[in-house]
C-alpha positions, 0 to 999 in steps of 0.5 A: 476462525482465525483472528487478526490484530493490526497495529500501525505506528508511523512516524515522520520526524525532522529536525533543523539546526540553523546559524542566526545571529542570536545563535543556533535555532532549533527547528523539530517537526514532527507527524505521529499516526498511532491506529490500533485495530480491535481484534477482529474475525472479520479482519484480513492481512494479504501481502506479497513481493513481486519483480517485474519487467518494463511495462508488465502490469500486475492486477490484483483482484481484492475479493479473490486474492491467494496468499502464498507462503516464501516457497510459492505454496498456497496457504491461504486462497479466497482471501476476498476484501469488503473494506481496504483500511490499510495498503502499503506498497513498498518499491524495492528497487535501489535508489538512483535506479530508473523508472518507477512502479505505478498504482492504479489505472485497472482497465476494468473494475478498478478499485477507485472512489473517494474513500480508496486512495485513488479517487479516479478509475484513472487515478495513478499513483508513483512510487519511484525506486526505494520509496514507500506508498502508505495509505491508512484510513479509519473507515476504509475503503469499499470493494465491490463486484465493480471496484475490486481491481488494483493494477501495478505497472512497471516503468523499467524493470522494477521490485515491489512488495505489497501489505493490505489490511481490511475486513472480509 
C-alpha cells in the first residue's frame, strides 16, 4: 500500500513604504500557514488539468475519481475520498482574459456543508483568469453517498488545474 506525505507552505506577505512627515513608514504584514500531514495509508492526493468551452460543466465525483498520467493513461482508477483536507484550483487562463471558472453548484449531490468550502449545495465560488482558489482545513471536509460532487463551470472558454488531498 502506498503512502502519501503532505506538506503545504503558504505564505501571503506585503510590505508598504509610505512618505510621513517624520520620514518613511514601513508597513509589513504578513499571514504564514505551515500544515504537515502525518504519513499516512490512508492518505490520498488526486490532481488534473482540464480546458474547457464557454458554459461546459465538469463534474467530479469525489468517491470514484480516476487519475491520469500526462499521456491520458489511467494509472490510478477508484481513487474514492471520505474526507477532502485540501482542494486547490489554480485558473490557468491568462490574465485580463474574459470570463471566470466556477465551483460548486453540482445539480445532484453536491459536495456542500459547513466543513467543505461551499456551505451550500448552491454555493459558487469564483476564480476569475490567472487566480488560485485554496482551501486547507485540519479536520476536512465529509464526503458521502449524498455530498460527493464537485462541479466546474466555464464562463467563456477557460484552463484550470485542480490538487485534492484527503483520506480515503
Amino acid at each position: 500500500m502506498a503512502t502519501v506525505d503532505a506538506d503545504f507552505l503558504i505564505r501571503l506577505a506585503s510590505n508598504r513604504n509610505a512618505a510621513t512627515a517624520a520620514g518613511t513608514a514601513k508597513e509589513a504584514h504578513a499571514f504564514d500557514l505551515i500544515k504537515t500531514y502525518v504519513t499516512s495509508t490512508d492518505s490520498e492526493v488526486w490532481s488534473g488539468s482540464e480546458t474547457m468551452t464557454d458554459g461546459q460543466q465538469q463534474t467530479y465525483d469525489l468517491e470514484a475519481l480516476t487519475q491520469e498520467d500526462d499521456a491520458g493513461d489511467t494509472v490510478r482508477s477508484s481513487i474514492s475520498f471520505s474526507t477532502v483536507r485540501a482542494l486547490a484550483i489554480r485558473n490557468t487562463k491568462a490574465a485580463g482574459s474574459a470570463g471566470t471558472l466556477k465551483a460548486g453548484n453540482a445539480s445532484s449531490d453536491a459536495w456542500s456543508g459547513d466543513s467543505t468550502p461551499l456551505a451550500l449545495s448552491a454555493s459558487l465560488l469564483s476564480i476569475p483568469p490567472a487566480a488560485s482558489m485554496v482551501w486547507i482545513s485540519p479536520t476536512g471536509g465529509a464526503v458521502s453517498s449524498s455530498s460527493k460532487a464537485l462541479q466546474l463551470e466555464a464562463d467563456g472558454a477557460q484552463s484550470f488545474e485542480i490538487l485534492i488531498v484527503g483520506e480515503a
